[in-house]
C-alpha positions in Angstrom: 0.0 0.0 0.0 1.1 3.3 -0.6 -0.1 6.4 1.1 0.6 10.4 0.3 -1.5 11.3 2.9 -1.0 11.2 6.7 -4.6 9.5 7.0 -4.2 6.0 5.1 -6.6 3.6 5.0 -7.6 0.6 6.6 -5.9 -1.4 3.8 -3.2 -3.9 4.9 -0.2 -3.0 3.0 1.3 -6.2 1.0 5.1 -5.8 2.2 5.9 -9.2 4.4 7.4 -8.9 8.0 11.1 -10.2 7.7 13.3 -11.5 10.0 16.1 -11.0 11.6 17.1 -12.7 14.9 19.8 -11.1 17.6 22.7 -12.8 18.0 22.6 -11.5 21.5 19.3 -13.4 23.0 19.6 -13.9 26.8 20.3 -17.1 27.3 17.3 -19.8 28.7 18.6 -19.5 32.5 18.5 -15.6 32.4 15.3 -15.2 30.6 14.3 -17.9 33.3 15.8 -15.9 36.2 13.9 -12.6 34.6 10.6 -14.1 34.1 10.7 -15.8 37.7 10.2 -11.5 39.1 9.9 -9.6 36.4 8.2 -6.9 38.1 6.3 -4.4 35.3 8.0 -2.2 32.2 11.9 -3.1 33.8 13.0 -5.8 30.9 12.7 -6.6 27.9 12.2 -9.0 25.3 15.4 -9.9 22.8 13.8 -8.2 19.5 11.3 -5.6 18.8 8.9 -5.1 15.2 9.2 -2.1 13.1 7.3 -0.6 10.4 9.0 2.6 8.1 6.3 5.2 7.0 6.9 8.4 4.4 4.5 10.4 2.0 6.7 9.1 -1.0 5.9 5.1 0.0 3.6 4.9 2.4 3.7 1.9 5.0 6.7 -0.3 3.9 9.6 -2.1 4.9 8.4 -4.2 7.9 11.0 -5.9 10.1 11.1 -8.0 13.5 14.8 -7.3 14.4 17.0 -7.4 17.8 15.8 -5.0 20.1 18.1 -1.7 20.9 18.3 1.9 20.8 16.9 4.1 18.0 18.4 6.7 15.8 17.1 9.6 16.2 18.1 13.2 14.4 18.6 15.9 16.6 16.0 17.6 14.5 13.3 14.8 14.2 9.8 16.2 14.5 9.2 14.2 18.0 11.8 16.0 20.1 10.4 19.5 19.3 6.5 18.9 18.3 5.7 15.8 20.7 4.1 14.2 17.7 4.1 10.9 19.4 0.9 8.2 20.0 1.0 4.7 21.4 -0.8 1.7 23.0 -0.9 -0.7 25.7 -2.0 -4.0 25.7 -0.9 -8.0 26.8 -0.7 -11.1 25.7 -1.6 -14.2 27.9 -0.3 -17.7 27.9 -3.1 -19.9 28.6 -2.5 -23.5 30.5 -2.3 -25.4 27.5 0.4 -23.3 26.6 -0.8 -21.2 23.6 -0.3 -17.6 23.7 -3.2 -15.0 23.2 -3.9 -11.2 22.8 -6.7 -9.4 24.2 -8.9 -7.2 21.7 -6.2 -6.2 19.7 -7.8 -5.1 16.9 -10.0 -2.3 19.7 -6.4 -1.3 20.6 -5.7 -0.8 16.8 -8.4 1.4 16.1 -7.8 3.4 19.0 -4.5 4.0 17.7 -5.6 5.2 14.4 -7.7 7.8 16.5 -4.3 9.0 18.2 -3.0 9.2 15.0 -5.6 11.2 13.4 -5.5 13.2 16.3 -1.9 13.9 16.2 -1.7 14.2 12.4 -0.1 11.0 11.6 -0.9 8.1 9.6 -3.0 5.4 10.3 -2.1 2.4 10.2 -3.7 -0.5 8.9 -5.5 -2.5 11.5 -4.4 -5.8 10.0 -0.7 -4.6 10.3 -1.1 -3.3 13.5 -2.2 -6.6 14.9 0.3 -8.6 12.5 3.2 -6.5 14.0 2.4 -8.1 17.2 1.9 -11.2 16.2 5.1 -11.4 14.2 7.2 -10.1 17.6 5.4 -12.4 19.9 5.7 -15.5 17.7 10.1 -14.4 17.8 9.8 -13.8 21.7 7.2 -16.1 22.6 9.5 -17.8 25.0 8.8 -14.5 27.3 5.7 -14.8 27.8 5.7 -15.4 31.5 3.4 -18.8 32.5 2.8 -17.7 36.6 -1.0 -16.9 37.9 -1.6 -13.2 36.6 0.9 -12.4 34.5 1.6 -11.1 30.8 3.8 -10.0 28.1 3.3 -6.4 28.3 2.9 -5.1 24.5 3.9 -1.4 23.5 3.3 -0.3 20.2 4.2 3.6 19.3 4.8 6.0 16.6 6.8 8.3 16.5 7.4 11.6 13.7 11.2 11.4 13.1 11.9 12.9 10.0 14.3 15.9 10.7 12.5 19.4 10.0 12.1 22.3 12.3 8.6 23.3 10.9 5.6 23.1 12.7 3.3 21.0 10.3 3.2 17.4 10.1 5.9 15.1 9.9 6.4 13.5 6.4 8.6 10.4 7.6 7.3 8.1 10.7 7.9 4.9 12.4 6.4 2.7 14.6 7.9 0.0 16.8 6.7 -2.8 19.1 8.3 -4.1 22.4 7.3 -6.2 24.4 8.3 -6.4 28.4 6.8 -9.8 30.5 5.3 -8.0 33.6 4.5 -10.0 36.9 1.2 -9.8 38.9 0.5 -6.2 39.5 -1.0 -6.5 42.9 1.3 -9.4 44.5 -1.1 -10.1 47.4 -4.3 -9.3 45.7 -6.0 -6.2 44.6 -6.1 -3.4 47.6 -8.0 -0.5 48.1 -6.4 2.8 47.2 -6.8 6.2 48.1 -7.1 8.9 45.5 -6.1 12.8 45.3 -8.1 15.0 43.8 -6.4 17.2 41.8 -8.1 20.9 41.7 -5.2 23.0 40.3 -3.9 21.4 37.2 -6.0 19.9 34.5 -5.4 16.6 32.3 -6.7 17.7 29.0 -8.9 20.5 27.6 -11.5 20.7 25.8 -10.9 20.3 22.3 -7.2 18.8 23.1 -5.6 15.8 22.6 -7.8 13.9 26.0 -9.0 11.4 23.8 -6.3 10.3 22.1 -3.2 7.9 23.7 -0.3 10.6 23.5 3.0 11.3 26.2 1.7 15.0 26.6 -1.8 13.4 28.2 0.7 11.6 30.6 3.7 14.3 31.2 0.8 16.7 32.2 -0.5 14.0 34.8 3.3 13.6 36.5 3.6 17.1 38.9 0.2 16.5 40.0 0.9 12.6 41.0 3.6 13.4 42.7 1.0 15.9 44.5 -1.0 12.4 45.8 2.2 10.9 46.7 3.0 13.4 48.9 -0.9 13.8 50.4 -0.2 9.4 50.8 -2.8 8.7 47.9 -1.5 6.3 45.0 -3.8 8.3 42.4 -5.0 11.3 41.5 -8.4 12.2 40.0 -8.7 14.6 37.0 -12.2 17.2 36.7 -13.2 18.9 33.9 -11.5 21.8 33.0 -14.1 23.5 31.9 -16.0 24.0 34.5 -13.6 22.3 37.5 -17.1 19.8 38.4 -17.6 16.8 36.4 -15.3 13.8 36.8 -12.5 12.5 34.0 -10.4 10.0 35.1 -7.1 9.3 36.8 -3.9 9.8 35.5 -3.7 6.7 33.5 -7.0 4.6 34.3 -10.6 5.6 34.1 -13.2 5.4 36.7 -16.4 3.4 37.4 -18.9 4.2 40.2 -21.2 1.7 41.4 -25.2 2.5 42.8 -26.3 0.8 45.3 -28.8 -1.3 42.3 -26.2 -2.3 40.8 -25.9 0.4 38.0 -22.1 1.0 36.8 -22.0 4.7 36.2 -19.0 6.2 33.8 -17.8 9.7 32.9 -18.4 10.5 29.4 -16.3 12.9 27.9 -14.5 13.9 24.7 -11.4 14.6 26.6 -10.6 11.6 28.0 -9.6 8.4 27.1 -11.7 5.3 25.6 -10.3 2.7 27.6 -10.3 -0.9 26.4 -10.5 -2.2 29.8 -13.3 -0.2 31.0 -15.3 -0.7 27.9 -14.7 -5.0 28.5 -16.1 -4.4 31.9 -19.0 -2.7 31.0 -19.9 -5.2 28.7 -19.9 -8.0 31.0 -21.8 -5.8 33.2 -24.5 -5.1 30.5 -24.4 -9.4 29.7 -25.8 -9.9 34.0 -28.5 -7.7 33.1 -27.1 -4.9 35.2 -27.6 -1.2 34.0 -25.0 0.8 32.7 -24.6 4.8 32.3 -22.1 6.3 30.2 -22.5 10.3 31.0 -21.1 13.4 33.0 -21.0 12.6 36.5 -20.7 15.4 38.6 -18.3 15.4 41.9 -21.1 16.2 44.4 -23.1 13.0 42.6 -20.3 10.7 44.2 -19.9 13.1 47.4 -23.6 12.4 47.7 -24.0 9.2 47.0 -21.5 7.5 49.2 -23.0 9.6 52.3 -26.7 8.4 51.8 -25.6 4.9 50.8 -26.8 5.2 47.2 -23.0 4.9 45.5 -21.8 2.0 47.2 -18.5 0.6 45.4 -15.9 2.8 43.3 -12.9 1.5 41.4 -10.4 2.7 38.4 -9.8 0.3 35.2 -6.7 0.1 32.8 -4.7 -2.6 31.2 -2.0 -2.5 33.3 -3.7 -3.5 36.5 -6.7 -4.8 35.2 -9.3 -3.1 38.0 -8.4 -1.2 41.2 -10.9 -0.4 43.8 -11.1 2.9 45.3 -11.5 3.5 49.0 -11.5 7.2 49.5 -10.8 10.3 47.3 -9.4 12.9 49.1 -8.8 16.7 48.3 -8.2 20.3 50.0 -11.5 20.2 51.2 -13.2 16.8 50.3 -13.3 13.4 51.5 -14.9 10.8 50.2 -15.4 7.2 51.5 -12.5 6.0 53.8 -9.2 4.5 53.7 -10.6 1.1 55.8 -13.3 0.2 52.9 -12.9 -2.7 51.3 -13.3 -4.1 48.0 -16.7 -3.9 46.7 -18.0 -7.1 45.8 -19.3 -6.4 42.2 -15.9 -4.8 41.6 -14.0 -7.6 42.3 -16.3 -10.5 40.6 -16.6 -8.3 37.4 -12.3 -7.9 37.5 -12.5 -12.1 38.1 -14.5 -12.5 35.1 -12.9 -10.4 33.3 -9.4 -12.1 33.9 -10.8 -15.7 33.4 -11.4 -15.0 29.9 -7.9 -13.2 29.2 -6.5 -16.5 30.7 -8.4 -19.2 29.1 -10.2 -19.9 32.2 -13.8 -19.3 31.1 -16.0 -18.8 27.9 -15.2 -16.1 25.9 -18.8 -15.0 24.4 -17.2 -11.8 23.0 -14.9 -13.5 20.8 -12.5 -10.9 22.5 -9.3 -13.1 22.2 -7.2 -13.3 19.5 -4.6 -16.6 19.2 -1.2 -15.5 18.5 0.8 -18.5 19.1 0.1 -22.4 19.1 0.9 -24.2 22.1 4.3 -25.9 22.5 5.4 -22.9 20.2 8.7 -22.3 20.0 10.7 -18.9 19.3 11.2 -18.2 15.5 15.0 -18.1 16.6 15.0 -21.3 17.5 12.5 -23.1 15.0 12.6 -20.9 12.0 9.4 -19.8 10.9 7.2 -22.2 11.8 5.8 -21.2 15.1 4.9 -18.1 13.3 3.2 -19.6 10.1 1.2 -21.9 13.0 0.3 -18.8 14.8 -1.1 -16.8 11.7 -3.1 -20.5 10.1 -4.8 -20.5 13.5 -5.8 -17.1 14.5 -8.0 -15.9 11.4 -10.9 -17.7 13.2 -10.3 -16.6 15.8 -10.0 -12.8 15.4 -13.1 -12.7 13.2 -15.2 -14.3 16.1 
């Protein structure tokens, strides 16, 4: 496919992934040693995937290749403009050994949002998902086999043609890694306590909220380190309009729970569609329970937890999967208390939810996509095979 337009479309472009293994791959007893704690986001796997993108040829020369630093002009249009979008997402070995992805193709059209956002190209959703399919088939020996964890996925694009201009970047790339992470709560999902942040703002109104960019996240670290220091492991975003509606954390959104059993949602155009939350709503919506996707005002969850009509609070992202909420705390607002507990919905709807990334239960969504056979071994170690497996077996699956 060739594209002269930062928008392309949704059609796969016809240039094959190729190969080329490291001929530095930790050896088996320190991958072992790695994967036995590997903690989140501090190694990673031995290769990485990377697509080219320009105005002159479009999407082309697509590579799995040893992972390592990139090259980077001192002039490239993401050191100066921030034109930068990626994604977050896992893949899951299940007991019979197979390895499989969880609504990649959601996370791929939610990076073709960032990108239109951000004025860069779209990329396929077929190559999106074959990018990680390609990596995981070379690494799929990192994919971590313990109760609750993952091979954390991290797609991104970057502009990096070299230009000091302010329009959009003419030459891209995007990359995959892939880091194994270990349980996120080691004893079990706690409680935490959230800061409410009433100075500084996530995103505004007609910014770049919805979309999966650094900025979203840079603009989120002063006033986390604000919780830390009031002893709160989260802080909560409001509207910056008018400072009274609620948006979501600084990397997870948030779900409040009536007393009927209704899951109520912000709904916002400056804040983040999350996968995660979206899943959990669902399987809400499939028990019959109600779900409300709209503005929810502060005082509504003040309110509610004082006359008993908002019983159970919690946050939702990939990377932890659900966290409940005991108290949010601010200059001049508590709400609920650092003793509650987990609510009882919260934690069978995050059970659930995990039984189907793991193979444990049903999967009536058709949410997960096969990446690897089971017994699979790592393209380095058994050529192509594991990867030609992967892709005969998945078509099926994805298009459930």
């Amino acid at each position: 496919m060739t594209s002269t337009t930062p928008t392309s479309t949704d059609t796969a472009f016809t240039t094959a992934f190729r190969t080329v293994p490291s001929a530095d791959r930790r050896a088996a007893a320190e991958r072992e040693a790695i994967l036995a704690d590997p903690g989140f986001g501090k190694f990673f796997t031995d290769h990485m995937a990377t697509i080219h993108w320009s105005v002159e040829s479009g999407w082309h020369d697509a590579s799995v290749h040893p992972y390592g630093p990139l090259v980077l002009d001192p002039s490239a249009s993401v050191l100066h403009y921030a034109q930068e979008i990626f994604e977050g997402l896992k893949a899951y070995r299940h007991a019979d050994g197979s390895v499989w992805g969880f609504r990649p193709e959601a996370n791929a059209r939610r990076f073709q949002r960032s990108a239109e956002r951000l004025a860069l190209p779209e990329l396929p959703v077929e190559d999106f998902v074959s990018a990680i399919r390609h990596l995981v088939a070379t690494d799929v020996e990192w994919v971590p086999s313990a109760d609750e964890t993952s091979l954390y996925l991290r797609p991104f694009m970057i502009a990096t043609e070299a230009f000091l201009g302010v329009r959009a970047a003419q030459q891209v790339e995007f990359h995959v890694i892939a880091s194994p992470a270990g349980a996120y709560f080691t004893s079990g999902p706690k409680p935490v306590s959230i800061w409410l942040s009433t100075q500084y703002g996530r995103a505004g109104k007609g910014g770049t909220g919805a979309a999966k960019t650094g900025g979203n996240y840079a603009s989120s670290l002063l006033p986390q380190q604000e919780a830390y220091a009031h002893g709160c492991q989260q802080v909560m975003f409001l509207d910056s309009v008018e400072g009274r509606y609620l948006e979501e954390l600084g990397g997870m959104n948030v779900v409040l729970v009536r007393s009927d059993g209704t899951l109520v949602t912000p709904d916002s155009d400056s804040i983040l569609e999350g996968i995660t939350r979206d899943s959990i709503l669902h399987l809400a919506e499939d028990r019959g329970l109600r779900v409300e996707r709209r503005r929810v005002a502060l005082d509504e969850w003040r309110d509610g937890v004082a006359d008993g009509t908002i019983t159970e609070a919690f946050a939702c992202g990939t990377a932890a999967v659900v966290t409940p909420i005991a108290e949010l705390r601010g200059e001049d607002i508590t709400i609920g208390s650092p003793t509650q507990g987990a609510g009882e919905l919260t934690m069978s709807l995050r059970q659930e939810l995990t039984d189907i990334q793991y193979g444990r239960r049903p999967d009536p969504h058709g949410w997960m996509v096969q990446l690897t056979e089971p017994g699979a071994a790592s393209v380095g170690d058994a050529g192509d095979d594991a990867l030609r497996s992967a892709e005969s077996g998945t078509d099926e699956a994805a298009a459930q």
